[in-house]
VOSE-486149 format. One record per residue: x, y, z of N, C-alpha, C in turn; residue in three letters. Coordinates in Angstrom, 1 decimal, always signed. Layout:
// residues N
+--------+--------+--------+--------+--------+--------+--------+--------+--------+------+
!     nX !     nY !     nZ !    caX !    caY !    caZ !     cX !     cY !     cZ ! rest !
+--------+--------+--------+--------+--------+--------+--------+--------+--------+------+
!      X !      Y !      Z !      X !      Y !      Z !      X !      Y !      Z !  ALA !
...
+--------+--------+--------+--------+--------+--------+--------+--------+--------+------+
END
This chain:
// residues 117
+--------+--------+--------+--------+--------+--------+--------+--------+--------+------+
!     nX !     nY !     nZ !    caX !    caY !    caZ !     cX !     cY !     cZ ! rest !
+--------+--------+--------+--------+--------+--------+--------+--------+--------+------+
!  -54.2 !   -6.8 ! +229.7 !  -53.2 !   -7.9 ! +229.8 !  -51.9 !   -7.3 ! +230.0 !  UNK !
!  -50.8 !   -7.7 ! +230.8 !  -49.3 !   -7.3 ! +231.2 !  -48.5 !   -7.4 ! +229.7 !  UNK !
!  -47.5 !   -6.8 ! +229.9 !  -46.9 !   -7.1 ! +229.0 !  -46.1 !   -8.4 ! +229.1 !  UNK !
!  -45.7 !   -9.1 ! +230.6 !  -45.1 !  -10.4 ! +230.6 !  -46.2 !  -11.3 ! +230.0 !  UNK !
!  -47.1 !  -11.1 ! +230.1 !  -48.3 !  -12.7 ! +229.9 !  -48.3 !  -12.5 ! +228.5 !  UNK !
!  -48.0 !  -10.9 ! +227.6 !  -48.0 !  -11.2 ! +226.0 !  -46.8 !  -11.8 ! +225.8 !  UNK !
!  -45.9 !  -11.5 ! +226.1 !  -44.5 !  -12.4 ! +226.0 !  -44.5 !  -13.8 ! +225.8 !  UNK !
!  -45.4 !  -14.4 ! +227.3 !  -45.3 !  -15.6 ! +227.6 !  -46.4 !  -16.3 ! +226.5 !  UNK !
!  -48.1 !  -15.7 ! +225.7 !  -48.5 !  -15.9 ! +225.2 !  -47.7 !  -16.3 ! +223.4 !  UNK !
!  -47.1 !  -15.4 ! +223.4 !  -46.2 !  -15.1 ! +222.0 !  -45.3 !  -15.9 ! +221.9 !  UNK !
!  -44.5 !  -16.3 ! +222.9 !  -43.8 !  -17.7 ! +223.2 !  -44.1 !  -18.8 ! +223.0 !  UNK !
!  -45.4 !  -19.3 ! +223.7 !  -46.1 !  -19.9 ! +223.1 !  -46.8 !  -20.8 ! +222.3 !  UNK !
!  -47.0 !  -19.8 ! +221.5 !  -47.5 !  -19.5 ! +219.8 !  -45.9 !  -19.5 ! +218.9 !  UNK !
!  -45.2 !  -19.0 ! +219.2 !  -44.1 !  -19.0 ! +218.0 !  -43.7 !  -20.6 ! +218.4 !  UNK !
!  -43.6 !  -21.4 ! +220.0 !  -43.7 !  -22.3 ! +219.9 !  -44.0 !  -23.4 ! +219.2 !  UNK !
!  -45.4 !  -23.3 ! +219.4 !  -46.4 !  -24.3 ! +218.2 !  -46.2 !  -24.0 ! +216.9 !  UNK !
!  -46.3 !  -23.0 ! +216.7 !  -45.8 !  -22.5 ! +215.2 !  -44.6 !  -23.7 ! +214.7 !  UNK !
!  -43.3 !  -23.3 ! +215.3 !  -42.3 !  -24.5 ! +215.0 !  -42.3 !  -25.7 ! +215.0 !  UNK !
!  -43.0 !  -26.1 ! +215.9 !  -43.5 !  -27.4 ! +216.2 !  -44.0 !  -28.0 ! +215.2 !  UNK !
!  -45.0 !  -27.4 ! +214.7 !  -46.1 !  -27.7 ! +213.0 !  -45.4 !  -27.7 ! +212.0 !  UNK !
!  -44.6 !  -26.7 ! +212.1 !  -43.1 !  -26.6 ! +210.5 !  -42.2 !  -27.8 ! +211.1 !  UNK !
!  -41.9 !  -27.9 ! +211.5 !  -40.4 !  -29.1 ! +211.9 !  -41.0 !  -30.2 ! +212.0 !  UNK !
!  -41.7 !  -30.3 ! +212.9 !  -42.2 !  -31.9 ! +212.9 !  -42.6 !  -33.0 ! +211.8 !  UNK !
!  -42.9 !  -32.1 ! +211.1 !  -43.4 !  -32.8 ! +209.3 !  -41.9 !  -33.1 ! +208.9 !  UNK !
!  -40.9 !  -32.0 ! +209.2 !  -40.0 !  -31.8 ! +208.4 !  -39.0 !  -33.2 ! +208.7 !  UNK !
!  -39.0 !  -33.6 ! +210.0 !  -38.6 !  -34.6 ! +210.8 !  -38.4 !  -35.6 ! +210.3 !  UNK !
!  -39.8 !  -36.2 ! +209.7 !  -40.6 !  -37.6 ! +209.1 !  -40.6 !  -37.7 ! +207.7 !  UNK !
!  -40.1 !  -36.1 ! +206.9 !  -39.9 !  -36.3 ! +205.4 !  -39.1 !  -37.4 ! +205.2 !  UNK !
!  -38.4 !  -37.3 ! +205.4 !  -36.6 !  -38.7 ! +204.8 !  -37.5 !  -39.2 ! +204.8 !  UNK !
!  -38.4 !  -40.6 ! +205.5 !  -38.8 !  -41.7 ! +205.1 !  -40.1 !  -41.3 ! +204.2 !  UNK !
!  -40.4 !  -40.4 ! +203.7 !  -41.9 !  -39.6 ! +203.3 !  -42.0 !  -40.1 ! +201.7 !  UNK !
!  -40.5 !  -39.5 ! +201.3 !  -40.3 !  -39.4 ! +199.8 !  -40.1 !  -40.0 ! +199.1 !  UNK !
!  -39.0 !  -41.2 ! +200.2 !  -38.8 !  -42.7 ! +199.9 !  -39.6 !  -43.8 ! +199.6 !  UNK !
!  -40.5 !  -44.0 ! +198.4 !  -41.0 !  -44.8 ! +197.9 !  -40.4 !  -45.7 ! +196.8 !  UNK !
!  -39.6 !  -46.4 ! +197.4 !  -38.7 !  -47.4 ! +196.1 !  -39.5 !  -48.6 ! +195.8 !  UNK !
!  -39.4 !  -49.8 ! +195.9 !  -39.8 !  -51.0 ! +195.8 !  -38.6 !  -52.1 ! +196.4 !  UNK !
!  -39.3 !  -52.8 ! +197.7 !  -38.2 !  -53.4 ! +198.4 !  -38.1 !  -54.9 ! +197.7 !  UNK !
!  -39.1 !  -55.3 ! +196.8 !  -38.6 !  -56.1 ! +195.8 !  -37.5 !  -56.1 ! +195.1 !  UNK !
!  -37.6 !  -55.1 ! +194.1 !  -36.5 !  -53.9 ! +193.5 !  -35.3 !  -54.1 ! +193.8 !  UNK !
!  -35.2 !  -53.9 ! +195.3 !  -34.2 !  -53.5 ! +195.9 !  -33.4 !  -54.4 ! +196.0 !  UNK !
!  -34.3 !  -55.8 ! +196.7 !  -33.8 !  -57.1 ! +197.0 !  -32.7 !  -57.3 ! +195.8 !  UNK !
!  -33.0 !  -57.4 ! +194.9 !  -32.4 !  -57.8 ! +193.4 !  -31.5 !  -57.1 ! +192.8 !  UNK !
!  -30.9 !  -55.7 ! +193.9 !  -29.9 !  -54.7 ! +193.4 !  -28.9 !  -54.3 ! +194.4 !  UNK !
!  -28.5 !  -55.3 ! +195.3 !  -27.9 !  -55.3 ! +196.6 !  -26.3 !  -55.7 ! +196.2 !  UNK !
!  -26.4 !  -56.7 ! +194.9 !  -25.0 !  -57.0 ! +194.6 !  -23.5 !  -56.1 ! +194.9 !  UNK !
!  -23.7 !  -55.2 ! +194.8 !  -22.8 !  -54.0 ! +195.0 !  -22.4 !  -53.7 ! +196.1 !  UNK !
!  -23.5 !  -53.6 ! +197.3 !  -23.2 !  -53.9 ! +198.7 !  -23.2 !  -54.7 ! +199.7 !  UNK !
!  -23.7 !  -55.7 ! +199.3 !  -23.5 !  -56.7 ! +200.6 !  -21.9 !  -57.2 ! +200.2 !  UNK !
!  -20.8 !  -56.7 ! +199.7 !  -19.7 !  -57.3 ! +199.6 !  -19.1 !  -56.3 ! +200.8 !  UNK !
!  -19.6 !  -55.5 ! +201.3 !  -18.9 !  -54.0 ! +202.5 !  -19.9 !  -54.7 ! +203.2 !  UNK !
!  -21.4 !  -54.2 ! +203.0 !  -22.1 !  -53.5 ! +203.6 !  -23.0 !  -54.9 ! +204.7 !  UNK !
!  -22.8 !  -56.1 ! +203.8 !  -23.4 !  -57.1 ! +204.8 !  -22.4 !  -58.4 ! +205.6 !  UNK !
!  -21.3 !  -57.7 ! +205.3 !  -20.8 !  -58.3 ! +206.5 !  -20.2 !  -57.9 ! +207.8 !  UNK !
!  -20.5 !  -58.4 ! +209.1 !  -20.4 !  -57.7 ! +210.2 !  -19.2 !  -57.9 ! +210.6 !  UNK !
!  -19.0 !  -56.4 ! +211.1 !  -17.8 !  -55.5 ! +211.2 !  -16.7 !  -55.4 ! +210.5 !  UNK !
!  -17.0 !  -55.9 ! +209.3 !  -15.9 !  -55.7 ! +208.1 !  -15.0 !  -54.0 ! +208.2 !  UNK !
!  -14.3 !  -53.9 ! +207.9 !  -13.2 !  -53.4 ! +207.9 !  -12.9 !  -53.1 ! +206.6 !  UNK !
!  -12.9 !  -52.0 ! +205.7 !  -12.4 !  -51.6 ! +204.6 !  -10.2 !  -51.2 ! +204.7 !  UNK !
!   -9.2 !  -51.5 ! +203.9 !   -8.2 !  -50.8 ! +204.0 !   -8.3 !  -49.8 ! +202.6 !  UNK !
!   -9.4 !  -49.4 ! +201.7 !   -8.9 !  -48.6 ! +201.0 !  -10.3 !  -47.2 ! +201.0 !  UNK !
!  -10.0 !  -45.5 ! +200.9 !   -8.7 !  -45.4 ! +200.8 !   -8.2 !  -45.0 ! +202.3 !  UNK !
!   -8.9 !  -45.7 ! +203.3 !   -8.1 !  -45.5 ! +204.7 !   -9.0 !  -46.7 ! +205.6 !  UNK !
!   -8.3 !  -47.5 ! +206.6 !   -8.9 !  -48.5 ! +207.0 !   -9.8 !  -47.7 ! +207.9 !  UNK !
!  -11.0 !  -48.1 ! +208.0 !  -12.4 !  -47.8 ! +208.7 !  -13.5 !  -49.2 ! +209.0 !  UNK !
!  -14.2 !  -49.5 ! +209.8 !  -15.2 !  -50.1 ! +209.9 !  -16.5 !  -49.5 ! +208.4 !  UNK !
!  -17.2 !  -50.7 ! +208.5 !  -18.1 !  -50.5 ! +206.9 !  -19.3 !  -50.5 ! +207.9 !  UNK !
!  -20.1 !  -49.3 ! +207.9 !  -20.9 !  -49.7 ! +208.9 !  -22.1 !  -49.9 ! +208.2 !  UNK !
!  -23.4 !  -50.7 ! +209.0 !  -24.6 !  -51.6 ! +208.8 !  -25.3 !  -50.6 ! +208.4 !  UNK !
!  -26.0 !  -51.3 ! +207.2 !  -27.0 !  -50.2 ! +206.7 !  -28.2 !  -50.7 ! +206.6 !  UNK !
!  -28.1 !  -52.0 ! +206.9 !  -30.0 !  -52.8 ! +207.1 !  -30.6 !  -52.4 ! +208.1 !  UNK !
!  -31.5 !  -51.8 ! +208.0 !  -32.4 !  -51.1 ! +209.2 !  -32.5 !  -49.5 ! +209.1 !  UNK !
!  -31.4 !  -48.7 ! +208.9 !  -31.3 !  -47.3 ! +208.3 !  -32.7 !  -47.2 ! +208.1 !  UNK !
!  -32.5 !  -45.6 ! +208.0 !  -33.6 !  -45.2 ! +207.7 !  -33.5 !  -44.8 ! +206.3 !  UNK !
!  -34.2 !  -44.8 ! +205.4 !  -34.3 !  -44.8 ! +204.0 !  -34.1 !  -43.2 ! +203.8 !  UNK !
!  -34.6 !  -42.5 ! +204.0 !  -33.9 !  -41.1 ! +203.5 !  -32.8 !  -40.5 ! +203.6 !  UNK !
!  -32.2 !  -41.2 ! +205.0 !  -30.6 !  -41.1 ! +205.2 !  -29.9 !  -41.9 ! +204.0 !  UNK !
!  -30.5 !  -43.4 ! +203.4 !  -29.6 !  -43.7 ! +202.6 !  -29.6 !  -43.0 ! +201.5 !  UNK !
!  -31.1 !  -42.6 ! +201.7 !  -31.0 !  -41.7 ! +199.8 !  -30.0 !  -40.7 ! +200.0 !  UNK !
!  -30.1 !  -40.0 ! +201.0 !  -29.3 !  -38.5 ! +200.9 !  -27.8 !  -39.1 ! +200.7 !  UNK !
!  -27.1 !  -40.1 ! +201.3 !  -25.9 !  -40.2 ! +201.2 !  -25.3 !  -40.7 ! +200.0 !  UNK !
!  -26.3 !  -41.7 ! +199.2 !  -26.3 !  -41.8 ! +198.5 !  -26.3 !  -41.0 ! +197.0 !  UNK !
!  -27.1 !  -40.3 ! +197.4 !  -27.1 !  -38.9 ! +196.6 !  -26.0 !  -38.0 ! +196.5 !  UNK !
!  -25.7 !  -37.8 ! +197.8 !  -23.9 !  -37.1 ! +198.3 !  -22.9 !  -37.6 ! +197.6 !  UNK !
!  -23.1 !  -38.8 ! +197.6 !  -21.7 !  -40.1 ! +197.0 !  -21.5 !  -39.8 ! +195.4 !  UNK !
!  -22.7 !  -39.9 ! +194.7 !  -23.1 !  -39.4 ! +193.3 !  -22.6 !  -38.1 ! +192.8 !  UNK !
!  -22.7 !  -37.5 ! +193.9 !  -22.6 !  -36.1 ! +193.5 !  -21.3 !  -35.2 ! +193.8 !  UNK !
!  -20.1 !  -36.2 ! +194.3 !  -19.5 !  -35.8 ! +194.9 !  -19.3 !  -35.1 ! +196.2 !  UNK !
!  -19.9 !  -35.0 ! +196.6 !  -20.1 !  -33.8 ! +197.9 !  -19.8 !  -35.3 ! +199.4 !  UNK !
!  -19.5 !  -36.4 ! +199.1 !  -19.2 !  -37.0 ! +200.2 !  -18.0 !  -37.8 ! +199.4 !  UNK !
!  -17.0 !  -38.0 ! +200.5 !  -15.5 !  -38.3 ! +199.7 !  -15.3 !  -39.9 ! +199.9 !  UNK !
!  -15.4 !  -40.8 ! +199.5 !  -15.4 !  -41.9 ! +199.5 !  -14.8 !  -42.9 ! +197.6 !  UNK !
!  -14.3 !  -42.5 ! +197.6 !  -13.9 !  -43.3 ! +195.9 !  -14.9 !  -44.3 ! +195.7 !  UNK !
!  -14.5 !  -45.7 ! +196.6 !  -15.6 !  -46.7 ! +196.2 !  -17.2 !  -46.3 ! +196.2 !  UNK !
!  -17.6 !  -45.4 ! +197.3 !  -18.7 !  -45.0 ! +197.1 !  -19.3 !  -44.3 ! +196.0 !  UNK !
!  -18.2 !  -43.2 ! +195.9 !  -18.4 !  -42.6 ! +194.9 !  -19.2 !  -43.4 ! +193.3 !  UNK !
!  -18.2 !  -44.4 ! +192.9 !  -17.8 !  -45.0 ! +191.9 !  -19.2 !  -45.9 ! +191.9 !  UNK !
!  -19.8 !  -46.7 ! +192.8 !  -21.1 !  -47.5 ! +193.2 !  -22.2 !  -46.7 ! +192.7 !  UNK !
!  -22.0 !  -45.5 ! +193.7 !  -23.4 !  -44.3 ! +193.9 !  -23.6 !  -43.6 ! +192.1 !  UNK !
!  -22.2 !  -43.6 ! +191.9 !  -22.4 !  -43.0 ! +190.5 !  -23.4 !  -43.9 ! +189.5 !  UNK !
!  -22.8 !  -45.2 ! +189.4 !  -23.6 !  -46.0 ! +188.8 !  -25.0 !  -46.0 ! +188.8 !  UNK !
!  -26.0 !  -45.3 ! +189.9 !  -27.4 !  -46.2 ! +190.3 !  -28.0 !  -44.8 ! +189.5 !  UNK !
!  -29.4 !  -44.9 ! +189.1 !  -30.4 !  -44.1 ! +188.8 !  -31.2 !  -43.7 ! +190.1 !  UNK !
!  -31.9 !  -42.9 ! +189.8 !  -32.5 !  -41.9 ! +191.5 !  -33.6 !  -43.5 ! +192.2 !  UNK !
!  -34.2 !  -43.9 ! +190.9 !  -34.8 !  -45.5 ! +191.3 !  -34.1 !  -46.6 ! +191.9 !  UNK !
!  -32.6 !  -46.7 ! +191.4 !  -31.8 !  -47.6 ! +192.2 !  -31.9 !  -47.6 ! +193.9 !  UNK !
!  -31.6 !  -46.4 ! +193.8 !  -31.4 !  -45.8 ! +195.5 !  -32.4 !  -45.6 ! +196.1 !  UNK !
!  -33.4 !  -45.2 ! +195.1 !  -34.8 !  -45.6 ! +196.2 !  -35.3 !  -47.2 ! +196.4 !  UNK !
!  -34.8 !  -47.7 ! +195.6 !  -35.5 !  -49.2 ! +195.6 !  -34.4 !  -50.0 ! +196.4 !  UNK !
!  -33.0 !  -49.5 ! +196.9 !  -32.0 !  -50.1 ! +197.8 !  -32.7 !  -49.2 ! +199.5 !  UNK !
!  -33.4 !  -48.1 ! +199.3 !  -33.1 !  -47.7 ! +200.4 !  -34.0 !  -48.2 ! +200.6 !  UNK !
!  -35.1 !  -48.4 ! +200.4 !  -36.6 !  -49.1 ! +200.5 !  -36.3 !  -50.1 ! +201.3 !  UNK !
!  -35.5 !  -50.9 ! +200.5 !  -35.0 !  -52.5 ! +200.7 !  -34.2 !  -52.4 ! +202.1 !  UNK !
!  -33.0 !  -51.4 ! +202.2 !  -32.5 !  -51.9 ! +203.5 !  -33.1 !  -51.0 ! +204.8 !  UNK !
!  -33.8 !  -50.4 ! +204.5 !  -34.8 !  -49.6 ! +205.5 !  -35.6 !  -50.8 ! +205.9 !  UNK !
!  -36.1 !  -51.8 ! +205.4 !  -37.3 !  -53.2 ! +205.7 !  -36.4 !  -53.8 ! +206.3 !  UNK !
!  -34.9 !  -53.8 ! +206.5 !  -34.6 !  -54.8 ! +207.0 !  -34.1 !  -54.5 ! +208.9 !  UNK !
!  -34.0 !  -55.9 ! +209.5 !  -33.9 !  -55.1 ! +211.2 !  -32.6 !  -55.9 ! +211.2 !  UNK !
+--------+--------+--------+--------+--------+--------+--------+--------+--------+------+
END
């Protein structure tokens, strides 16, 4: 066998190789998210005052659009949510909301607005 066709063989294979690791890794976010969209329904208070109304506009602490989070994918809300909590994403109000919730809040809101289209 050449040495190009081991190349192209080895290519390949380290191809598929990635393919098998990433691809899973792709589909985790919604994997881990098992909240309860019941749950959820019943803990939205907090956001539908931003978050369900269309194209609402925040002025504090800088005017921005509030963008739509019904439909999201649920492991993006966890993560951000998680961020918010944790400090690591700069939002005050968010901050101050995300702090409030238990790791169950957030999964049972992200559940909830992940079901929704």
């Amino acid at each position: 066998m050449s040495w190009t066709v081991r190349v192209l063989l080895l290519r390949k294979n380290v191809f598929k190789f990635v393919l098998a690791i990433i691809c899973p890794l792709i589909m985790l976010p919604n994997v881990y998210a098992e909240g309860s969209i019941d749950a959820g329904k019943n803990k939205v208070s907090m956001c539908v005052g931003c978050h369900g109304i269309p194209n609402y506009k925040t002025a504090f602490p800088k005017t921005y659009r509030v963008p739509r989070i019904a439909g999201q994918r649920s492991g993006y809300i966890i993560s951000a949510l998680k961020a918010y909590r944790a400090g690591e994403r700069g939002h005050p109000s968010m901050q101050a909301v995300a702090g409030s919730m238990t790791d169950d809040d957030i999964a049972d809101l992200a559940a909830y607005y992940a079901s929704l289209k």
